[in-house]
N, C-alpha and C positions, 0 to 999 in steps of 0.2 A: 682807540683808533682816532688819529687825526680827521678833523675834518676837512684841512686841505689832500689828504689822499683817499677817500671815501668812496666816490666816485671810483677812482683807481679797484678799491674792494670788490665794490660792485660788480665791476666789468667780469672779475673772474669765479662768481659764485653761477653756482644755477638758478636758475628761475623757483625753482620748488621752495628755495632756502627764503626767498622775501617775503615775508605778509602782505596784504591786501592796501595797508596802508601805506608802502611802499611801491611797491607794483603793479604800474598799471595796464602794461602789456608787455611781450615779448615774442623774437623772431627767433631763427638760428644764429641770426650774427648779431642783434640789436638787443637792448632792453629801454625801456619807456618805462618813467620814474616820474610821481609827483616831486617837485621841488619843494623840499624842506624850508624855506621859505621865500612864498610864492611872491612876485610882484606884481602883480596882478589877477584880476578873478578867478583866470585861466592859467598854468602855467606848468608844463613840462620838460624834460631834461632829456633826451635818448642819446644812450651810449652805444659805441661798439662794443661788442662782448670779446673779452680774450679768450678763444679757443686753442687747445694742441693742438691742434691742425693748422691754427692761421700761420702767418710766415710773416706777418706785424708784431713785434715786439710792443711791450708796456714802454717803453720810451720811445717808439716811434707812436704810437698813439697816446702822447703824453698831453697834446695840445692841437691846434691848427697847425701852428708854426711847425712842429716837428714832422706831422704827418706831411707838409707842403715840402719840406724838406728830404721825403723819399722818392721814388718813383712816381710818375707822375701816374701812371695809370692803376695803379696799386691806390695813389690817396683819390683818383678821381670815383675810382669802384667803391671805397670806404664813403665818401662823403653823398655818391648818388646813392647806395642803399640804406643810410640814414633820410633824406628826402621822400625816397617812397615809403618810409613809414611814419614821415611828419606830413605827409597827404592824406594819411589814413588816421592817424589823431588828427586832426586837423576836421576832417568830416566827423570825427566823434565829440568833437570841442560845439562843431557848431552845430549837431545833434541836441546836444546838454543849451547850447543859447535860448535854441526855440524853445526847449520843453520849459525851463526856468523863466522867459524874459521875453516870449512871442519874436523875437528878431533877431540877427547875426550882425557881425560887428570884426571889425577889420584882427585877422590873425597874424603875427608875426615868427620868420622860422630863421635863424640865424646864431652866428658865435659871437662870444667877446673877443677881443681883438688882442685881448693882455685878459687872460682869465686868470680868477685867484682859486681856482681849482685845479687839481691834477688829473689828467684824461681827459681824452675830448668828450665835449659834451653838447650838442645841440639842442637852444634850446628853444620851443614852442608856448608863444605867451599871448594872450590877447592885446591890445590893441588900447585898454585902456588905463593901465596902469595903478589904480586903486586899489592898495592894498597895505594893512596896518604894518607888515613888513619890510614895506618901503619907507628905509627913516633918512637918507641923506643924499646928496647929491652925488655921491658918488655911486648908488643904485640905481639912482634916477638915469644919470647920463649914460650912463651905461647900457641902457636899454632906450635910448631918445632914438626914434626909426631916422632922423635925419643928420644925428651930429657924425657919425661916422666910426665910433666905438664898437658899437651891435654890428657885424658884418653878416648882411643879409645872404642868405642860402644861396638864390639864383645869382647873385652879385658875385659869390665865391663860383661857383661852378662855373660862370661865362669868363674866369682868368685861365680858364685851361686850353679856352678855345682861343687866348691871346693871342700876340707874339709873344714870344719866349719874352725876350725882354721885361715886356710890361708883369707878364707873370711872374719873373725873378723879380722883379720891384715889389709885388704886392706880396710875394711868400713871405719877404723876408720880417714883417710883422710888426718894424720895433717896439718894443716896450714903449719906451721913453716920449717917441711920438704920438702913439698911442694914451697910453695916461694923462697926456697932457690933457687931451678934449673931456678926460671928467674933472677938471678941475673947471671947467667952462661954466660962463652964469644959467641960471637957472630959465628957462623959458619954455612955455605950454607949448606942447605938441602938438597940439589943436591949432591953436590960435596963435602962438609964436610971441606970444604976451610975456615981456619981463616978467620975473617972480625975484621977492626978495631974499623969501629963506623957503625951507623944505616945507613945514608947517602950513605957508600962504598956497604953495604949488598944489600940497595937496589937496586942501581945502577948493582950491579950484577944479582941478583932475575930477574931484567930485561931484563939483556942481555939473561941469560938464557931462559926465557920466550920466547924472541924473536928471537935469535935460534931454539928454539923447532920449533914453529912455521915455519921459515923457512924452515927448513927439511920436514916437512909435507906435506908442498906446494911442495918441492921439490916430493919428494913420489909420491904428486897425478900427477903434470906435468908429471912423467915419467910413470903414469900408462897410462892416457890418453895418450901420444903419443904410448905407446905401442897398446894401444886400435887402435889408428889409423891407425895406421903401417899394423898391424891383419885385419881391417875392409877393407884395402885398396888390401892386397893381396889377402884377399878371392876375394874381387869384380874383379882382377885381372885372377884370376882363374876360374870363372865365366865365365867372358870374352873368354876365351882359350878356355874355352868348347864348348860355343855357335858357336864358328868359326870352331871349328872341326868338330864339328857334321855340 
């Protein structure tokens, strides 16, 4: 099985057929897939499923571009019931934050713009991008929230409510325009700091990471002892009462 039509697979099995390690959830028209390799801590995939009932073909939901290229209200119903189920991983993602890491941390929900996969595929990633899987800039850019590659969820949806015009301009997807912005130089999405090669970027992505983190802990250490301080003086005044009276 190729693994540029895999995805494509998936769409038409049933849920029963996936392991665990696959599967992380599923609807009547959707399935929600860990990403075989993740770019970050957090990072899922949900497909439409191919039903004999649906009236979408495998090449109309071959990509974005194809699906933008049917009926409009056929791809608007496809891409809004992927959304209500990346609102509900998404509460399940930042579930797994707190219990892991005491704090939440920015999710992203959006397509490639030029995907090297067949089927559409939405995909649901954290915000931080650390991960041993991420080896070149053309993974990197590909998912950067501001160079314009990653086409963010709400951003697709609000072309439906265009003019026609501008949403015939933005369906039409190109490639070639498109690919060019992962050839783009490297720079933090944090900080927006040049990087020289993948290696330095990550090393940074890290640090940063691991400052955020930092801080948080810092946050909660200072809330809890404030907690303590509070709990210790009320009981302190407690105290005072009792002996007064």
């Amino acid at each position: 099985m190729s693994n540029l039509s895999i995805l494509r697979t998936y769409a038409t099995k049933a849920a029963s057929e996936f392991p665990n390690s696959i599967l992380f959830a599923h609807t009547e028209r959707t399935l929600t897939i860990y990403d075989a390799y993740p770019k970050a801590i957090f990072h899922f995939l949900i497909l439409p499923r191919i039903r004999t009932e649906s009236d979408l073909t495998l090449n109309e939901l071959n990509s974005l571009k194809t699906l933008l290229a049917c009926d409009q209200t056929r791809a608007k119903e496809v891409i809004t019931s992927l959304k209500d189920v990346a609102d509900t991983v998404k509460k399940d993602i930042e579930s797994e934050m707190m219990k892991r890491y005491g704090f939440k941390w920015p999710i992203w929900t959006g397509f490639h713009a030029s995907p090297s996969m067949q089927h559409l595929h939405l995909h649901v990633v954290s915000g931080d991008l650390c991960s041993t899987k991420l080896k070149n800039k053309k993974h990197y850019n590909s998912f950067h929230p501001k160079l314009g590659f990653f086409l963010h969820l709400d951003d697709v949806l609000s072309w439906f409510d265009s003019e026609p015009s501008y949403f015939t301009q933005m369906a039409k997807l190109d490639e070639k325009t498109y690919e060019k912005l992962l050839k783009e130089d490297l720079s933090c999405l944090h900080c927006g700091k040049s990087m020289k090669n993948i290696p330095t970027l990550k090393e940074h992505l890290q640090q940063e990471w691991e400052s955020d983190v930092a801080r948080h802990r810092a946050q909660q250490d200072r809330k809890r002892r404030l907690g303590e301080t509070r709990s210790s003086e009320e009981s302190d005044n407690h105290q005072d009462k009792k002996q007064k009276s």
